[in-house]
N, C-alpha and C positions, 0 to 999 in steps of 0.2 A: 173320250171326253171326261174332265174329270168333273166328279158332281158330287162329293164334298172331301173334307181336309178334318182333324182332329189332332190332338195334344193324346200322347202316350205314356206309358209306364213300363219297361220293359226288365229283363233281369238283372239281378243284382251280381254281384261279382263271385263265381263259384255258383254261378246257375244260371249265366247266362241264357239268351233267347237267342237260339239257331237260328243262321241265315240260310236263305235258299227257296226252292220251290217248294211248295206246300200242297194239299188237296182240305179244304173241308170235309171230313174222315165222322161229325158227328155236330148235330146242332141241337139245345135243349134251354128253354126259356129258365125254368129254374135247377141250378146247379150245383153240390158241394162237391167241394176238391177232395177223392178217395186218398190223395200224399197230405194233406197237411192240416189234419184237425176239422175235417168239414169247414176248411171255408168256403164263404159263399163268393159262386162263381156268377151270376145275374148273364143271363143273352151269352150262353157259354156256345162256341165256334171250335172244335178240338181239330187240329191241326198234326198231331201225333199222340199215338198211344201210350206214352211214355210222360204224358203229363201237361205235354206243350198244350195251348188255347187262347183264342181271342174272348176276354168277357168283360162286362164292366165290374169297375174296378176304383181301388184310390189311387189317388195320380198327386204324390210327394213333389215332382218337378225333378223328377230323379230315378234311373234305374230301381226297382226295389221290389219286383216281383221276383218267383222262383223260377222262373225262366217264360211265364206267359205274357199277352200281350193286352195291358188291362188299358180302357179306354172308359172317356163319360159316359157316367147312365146314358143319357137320352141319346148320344150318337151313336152307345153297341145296340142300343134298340132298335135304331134307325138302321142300322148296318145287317143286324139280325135278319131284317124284315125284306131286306135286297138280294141276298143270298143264300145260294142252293148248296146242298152237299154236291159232291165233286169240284165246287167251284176254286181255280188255281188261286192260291196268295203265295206271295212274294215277300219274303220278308230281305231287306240288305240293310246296310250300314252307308253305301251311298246316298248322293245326292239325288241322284239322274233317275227317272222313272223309265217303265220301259218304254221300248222304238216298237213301230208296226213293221213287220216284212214286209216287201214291195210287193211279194208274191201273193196271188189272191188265192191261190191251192198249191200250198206246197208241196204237195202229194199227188203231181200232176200224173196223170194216169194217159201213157201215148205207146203207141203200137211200137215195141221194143224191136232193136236189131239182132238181138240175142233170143233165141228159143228159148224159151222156162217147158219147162215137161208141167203137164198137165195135173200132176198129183203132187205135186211140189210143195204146196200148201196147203194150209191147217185152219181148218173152222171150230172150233168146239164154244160156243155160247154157252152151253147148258152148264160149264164148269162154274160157272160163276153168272149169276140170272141176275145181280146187282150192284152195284155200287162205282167208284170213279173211274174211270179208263184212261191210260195212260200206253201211250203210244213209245218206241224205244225202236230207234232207226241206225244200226251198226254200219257202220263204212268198214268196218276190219270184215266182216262176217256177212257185207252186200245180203243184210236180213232186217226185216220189219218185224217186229214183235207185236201184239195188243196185252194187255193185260188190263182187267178187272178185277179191283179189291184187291191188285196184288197176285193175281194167279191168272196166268198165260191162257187166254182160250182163244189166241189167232196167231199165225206165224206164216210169212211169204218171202220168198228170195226177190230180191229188186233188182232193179240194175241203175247204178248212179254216172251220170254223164259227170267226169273229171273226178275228184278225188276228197274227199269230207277232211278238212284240215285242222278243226276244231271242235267241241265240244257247244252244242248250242239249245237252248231251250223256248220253246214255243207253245203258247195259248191259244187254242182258238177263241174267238173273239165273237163271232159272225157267220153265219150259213144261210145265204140268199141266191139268189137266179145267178148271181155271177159265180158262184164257188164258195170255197171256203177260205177265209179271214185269220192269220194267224197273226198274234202280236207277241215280238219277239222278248225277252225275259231277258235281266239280267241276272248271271250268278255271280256267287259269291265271291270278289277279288275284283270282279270286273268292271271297269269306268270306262264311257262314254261319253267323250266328247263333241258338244255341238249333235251337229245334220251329217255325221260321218256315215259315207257310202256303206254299203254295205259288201262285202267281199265278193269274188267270184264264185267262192264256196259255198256261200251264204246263199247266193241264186242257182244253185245247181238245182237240175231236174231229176226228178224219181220215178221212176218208172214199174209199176206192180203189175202184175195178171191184173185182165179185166175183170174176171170174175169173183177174186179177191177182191178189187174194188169196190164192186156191187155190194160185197155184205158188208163193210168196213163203213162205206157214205153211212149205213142204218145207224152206227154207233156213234158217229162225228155229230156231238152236240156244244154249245156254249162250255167250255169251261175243262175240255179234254187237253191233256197235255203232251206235248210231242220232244221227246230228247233225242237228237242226234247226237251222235258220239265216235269219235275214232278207235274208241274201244270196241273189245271180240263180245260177245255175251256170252261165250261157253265155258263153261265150267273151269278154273285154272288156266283162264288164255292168259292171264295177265300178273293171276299173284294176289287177285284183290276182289272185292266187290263192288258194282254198281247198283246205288238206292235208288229206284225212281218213284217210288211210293211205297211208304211205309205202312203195312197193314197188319191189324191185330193177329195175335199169334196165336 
């Protein structure tokens, strides 16, 4: 539900403001910019280490920051005061806001037809004790990744009924008696038209070890983000890199 709206200021040309999925990576009521002379950053929201941030701001009626995303005093106050670190933003260039998936647990966990060997996955929490989790669900590599702060501390082989056709990004929204709540994201390129169904692939079921399951529900809170991908994660499958959260180095 949407529960309010604001007038922006975004980047100016040669410093544009990236599109895409985002995490709340740092929040800090008073703020100077370390890139441009200390200025003042007011209800600062960093979004990337690299300089990106939601804070208040002057708003020209025109692109004109260095690439952040400056909004009125009183609504980044107001916005300040709603959100959490980890929490996903979305920044795009279309019109269309996101869609909810039908599915109420995407991550549905059902007794596989295929055997998984018992040692097959990977728990390590202690690598990382805080920050945002981000989920990365390969269809080349039928592998579930977790990662915190950017550093891998859970990995499980799946097994997906039919075939991951696209590249797709998911927020959870929601975690109540009925499961978990994921609302589906737009990337970057991508328009939505209307109540368009959503794919076969889109409703495909996942299937993980139970016991994987068990410790992964502990880390599914508001604001986790899930990327399926037809991409490999390993090392040189492809030629290229996959970002799924950008953390300090």
């Amino acid at each position: 539900m949407l529960i309010g709206i604001s007038t922006v200021s975004t980047g100016k040309v040669g410093h544009e403001t990236p599109t895409g999925v985002f995490t709340v990576l740092q929040k800090q009521v008073h703020h100077k910019s370390n890139l441009y002379d200390s200025a003042p950053m007011p209800y600062m929201q960093r979004l990337t280490w690299s300089g990106v941030a939601m804070h208040a701001g002057n708003l020209p009626g025109f692109p004109a920051s260095h690439g952040c995303v400056r909004m009125p005093m009183a609504f980044a106050k107001l916005l300040y005061a709603t959100t959490a670190l980890g929490m996903t933003v979305v920044i795009t260039k279309l019109d269309e806001v996101p869609r909810v998936a039908p599915t109420p647990d995407l991550l549905q966990s059902e007794a596989s037809t295929d055997k998984l060997e018992d040692g097959a996955w990977i728990w390590q929490p202690e690598k990382s004790s805080s920050g945002p989790v981000s989920l990365i669900l390969s269809g080349a590599d039928r592998r579930l990744v977790v990662l915190r702060n950017g550093i891998l501390i859970g990995s499980s082989p799946v097994t997906i009924a039919g075939e991951i056709q696209e590249t797709a990004a998911y927020s959870l929204t929601q975690v109540d008696a009925k499961g978990f709540h994921w609302m589906q994201l737009p990337l970057p390129g991508e328009s939505w038209v209307g109540s368009k169904e959503l794919s076969d692939s889109e409703r495909r079921s996942v299937h993980i070890p139970d016991a994987f399951r068990a410790v992964l529900d502990e880390e599914l809170t508001p604001g986790v983000t899930l990327v399926v991908t037809t991409d490999s994660l390993r090392t040189g499958a492809t030629g290229r890199s996959l970002t799924v959260l950008e953390a300090q180095p």
